[in-house]
PAVEX-760253 format. One record per residue (C-alpha): y, z, x; residue in three letters. Coordinates in steps of 0.05 Angstrom, whole numbers, padded with zeros to 5 digits, always signed. Each point is the difference from the previous one (the first is absolute). Layout:
YZXALA ...
// end
This chain:
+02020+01802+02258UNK +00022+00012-00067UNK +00032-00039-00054UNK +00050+00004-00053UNK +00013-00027-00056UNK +00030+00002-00060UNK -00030+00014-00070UNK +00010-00048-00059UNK +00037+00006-00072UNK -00054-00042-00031UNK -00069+00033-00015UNK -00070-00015-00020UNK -00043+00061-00031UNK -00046-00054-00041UNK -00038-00033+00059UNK -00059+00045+00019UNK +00001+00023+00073UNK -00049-00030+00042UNK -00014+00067+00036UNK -00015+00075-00022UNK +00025+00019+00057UNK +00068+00047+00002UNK +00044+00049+00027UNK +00045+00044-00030UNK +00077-00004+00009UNK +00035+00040+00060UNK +00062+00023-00041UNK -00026+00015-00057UNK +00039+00070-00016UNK +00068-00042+00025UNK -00019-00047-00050UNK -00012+00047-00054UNK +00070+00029+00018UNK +00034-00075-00012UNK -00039-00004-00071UNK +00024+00071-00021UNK +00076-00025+00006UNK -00016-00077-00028UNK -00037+00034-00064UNK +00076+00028-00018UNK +00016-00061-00004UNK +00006-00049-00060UNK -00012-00069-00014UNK +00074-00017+00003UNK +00014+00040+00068UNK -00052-00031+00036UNK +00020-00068-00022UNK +00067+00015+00032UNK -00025+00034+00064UNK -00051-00052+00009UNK +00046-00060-00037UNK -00063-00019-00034UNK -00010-00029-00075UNK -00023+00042-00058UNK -00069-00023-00005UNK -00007+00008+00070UNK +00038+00071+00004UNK -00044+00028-00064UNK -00065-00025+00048UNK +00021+00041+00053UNK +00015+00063-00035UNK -00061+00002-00030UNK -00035-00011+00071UNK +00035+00053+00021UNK -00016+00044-00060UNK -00075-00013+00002UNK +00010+00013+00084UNK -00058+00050+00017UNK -00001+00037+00067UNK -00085-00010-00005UNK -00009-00066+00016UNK -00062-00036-00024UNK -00035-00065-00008UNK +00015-00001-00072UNK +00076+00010+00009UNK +00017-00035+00068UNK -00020-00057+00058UNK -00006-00018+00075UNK +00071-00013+00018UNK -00009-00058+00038UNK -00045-00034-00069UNK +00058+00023-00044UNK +00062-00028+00030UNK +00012-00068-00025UNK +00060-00029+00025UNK +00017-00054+00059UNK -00014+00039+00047UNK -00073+00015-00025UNK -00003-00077-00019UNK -00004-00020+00069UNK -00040+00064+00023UNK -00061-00023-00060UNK -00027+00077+00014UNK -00045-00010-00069UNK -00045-00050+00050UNK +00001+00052+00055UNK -00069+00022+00016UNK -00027+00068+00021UNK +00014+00007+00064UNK +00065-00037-00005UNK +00017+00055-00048UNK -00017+00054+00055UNK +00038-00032+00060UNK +00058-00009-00057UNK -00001+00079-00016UNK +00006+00015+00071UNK +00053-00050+00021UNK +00043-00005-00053UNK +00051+00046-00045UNK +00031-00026-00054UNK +00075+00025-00014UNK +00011+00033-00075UNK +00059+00033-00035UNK -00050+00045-00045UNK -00054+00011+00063UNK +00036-00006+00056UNK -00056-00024+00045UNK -00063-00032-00031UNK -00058-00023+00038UNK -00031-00063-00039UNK -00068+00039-00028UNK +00053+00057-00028UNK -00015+00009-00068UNK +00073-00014-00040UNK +00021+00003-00068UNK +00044-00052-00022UNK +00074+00011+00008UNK +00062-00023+00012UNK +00046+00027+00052UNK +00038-00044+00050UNK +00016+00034+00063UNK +00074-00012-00011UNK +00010+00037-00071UNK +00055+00044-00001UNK -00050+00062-00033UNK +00040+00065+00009UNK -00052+00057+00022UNK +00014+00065+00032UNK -00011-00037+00065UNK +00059-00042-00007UNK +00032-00051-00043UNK -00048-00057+00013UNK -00079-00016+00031UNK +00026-00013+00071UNK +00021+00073-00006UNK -00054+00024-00036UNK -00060-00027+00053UNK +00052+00013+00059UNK -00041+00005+00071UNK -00071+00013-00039UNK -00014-00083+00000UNK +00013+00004+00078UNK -00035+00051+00013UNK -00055-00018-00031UNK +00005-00069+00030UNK +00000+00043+00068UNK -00062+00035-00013UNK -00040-00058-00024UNK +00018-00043+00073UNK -00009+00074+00045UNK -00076-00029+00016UNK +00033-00061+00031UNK +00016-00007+00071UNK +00054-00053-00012UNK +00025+00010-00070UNK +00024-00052-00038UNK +00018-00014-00068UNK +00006-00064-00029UNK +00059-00004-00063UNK -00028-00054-00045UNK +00044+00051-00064UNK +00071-00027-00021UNK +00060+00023+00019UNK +00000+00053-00071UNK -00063+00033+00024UNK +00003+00005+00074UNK +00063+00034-00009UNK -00042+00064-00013UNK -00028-00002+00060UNK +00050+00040+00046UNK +00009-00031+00067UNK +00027+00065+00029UNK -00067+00034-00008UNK -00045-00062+00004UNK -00036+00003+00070UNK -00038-00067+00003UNK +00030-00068+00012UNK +00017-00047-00056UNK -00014-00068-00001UNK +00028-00041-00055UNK -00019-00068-00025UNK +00045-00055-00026UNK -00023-00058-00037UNK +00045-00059-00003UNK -00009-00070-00042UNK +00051-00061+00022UNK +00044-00015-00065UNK +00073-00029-00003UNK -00004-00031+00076UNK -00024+00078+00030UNK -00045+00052-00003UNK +00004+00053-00047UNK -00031+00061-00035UNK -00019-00014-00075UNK -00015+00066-00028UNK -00070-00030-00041UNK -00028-00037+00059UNK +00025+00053+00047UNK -00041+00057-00047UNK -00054-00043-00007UNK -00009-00017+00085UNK -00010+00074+00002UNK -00049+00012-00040UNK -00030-00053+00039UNK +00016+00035+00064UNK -00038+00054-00024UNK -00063-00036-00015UNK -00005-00035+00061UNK +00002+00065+00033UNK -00054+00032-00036UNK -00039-00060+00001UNK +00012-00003+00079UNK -00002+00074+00007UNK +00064-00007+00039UNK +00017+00056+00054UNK +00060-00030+00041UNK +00065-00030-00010UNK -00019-00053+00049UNK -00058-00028-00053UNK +00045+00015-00060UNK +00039-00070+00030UNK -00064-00046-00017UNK +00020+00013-00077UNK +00006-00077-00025UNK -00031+00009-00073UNK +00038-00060-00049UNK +00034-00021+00054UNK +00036+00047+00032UNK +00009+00011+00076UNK +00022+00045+00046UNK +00075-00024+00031UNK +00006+00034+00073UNK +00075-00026+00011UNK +00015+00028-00072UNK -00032+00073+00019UNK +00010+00062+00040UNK -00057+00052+00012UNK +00004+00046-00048UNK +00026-00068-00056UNK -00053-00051-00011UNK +00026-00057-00030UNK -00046-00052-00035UNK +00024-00059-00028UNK -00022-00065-00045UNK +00026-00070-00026UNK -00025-00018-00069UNK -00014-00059-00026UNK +00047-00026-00039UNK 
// end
């Protein structure tokens, strides 16, 4: 069983890891191809493609600028200790321990516009790059093009040793649009977090990020292996809503307190 999930705009390159160990990113000569066409770009462009401020435009050029394609512990991090976002708020990797870490870097791929697949001890250098910029490469006019069938069949490779594949899509709706469904052999399984608001249930995008980051650690803390076990999720008071699902939809739902 794998699991996906999206990586975050917020990062933390201060904290000190609390492991040496690493891996080195998959697509690293794709992603040196993406930083060859963003270094043509200037402050001002990028702002526009990426509709960010100036401050945060200048940042990113110069991250992409000092980009190396040797990757280090001097100039990068564990992706899964480097994401900060709400996502990686409920996941709390930074309190992970060894041989969470391990079960994590076999179980789990995080989704990326620059990497394309990392697994959570990747080394990365910081970036920004969401998976729906409209970067114009020779592959095509934006990153859907660009990455095209390689997230799939990655995905495919990764879930071969299975005997009944499965993938579990804990990425938003940007990121797991890269992964084409026309070449993707394992079944998906999606979850759906819901809060009751305004007389009904609903998804709110921060809780919703947040439950599955959540999701996430309860699997690695469980070591989950089946969809069936994936159901006994009930961290901050979530639970799993059978009427509300289908098999390959888990729905999970909560009232808060008002």
């Amino acid at each position: 069983m794998l699991f996906l999930i999206s990586p975050a705009k917020s990062l933390d390159y201060n904290t000190p890891p609390q492991t040496a160990a690493h891996t080195q990113p998959l697509f690293k000569r794709q992603s040196a191809s993406l930083i060859k066409v963003l270094k043509t770009k200037t402050p001002s462009e990028i702002s526009t493609l990426m509709k960010l401020s100036d401050s945060l435009s200048s940042l990113n050029v110069a991250r992409y600028q000092a980009w190396s394609p040797t990757f280090t512990a001097k100039n990068s991090k564990q992706a899964v200790l480097a994401f900060d976002g709400d996502v990686y708020g409920g996941l709390q990797a930074k309190t992970l321990g060894e041989k969470q870490l391990a079960w994590a870097q076999q179980h789990v791929c995080i989704l990326s516009g620059l990497y394309g697949v990392l697994r959570p001890l990747d080394w990365m250098q910081p970036y920004r790059l969401e998976m729906g910029t409209a970067l114009a490469t020779p592959e095509g006019k934006n990153l859907y093009q660009f990455w095209a069938s390689q997230i799939a069949s990655y995905l495919n490779e990764r879930a071969a040793a299975d005997t009944s594949p499965v993938i579990v899509n804990l990425a938003s709706e940007e990121y797991f649009k890269a992964v084409y469904l026309q070449v993707l052999k394992p079944r998906v399984v999606s979850c759906v977090f819901e809060d009751f608001k305004g007389g009904k249930y609903k998804i709110i995008s921060f809780n919703a990020k947040r439950a599955r980051g959540l999701m996430l650690r309860f699997a690695i803390e469980h070591r989950i292996g089946s969809v069936k076990k994936l159901q006994n999720f009930d961290a901050e008071g979530y639970r799993f809503e059978p009427a509300a699902s289908a098999p390959d939809r888990l729905v999970f739902r909560r009232k808060l307190q008002a």
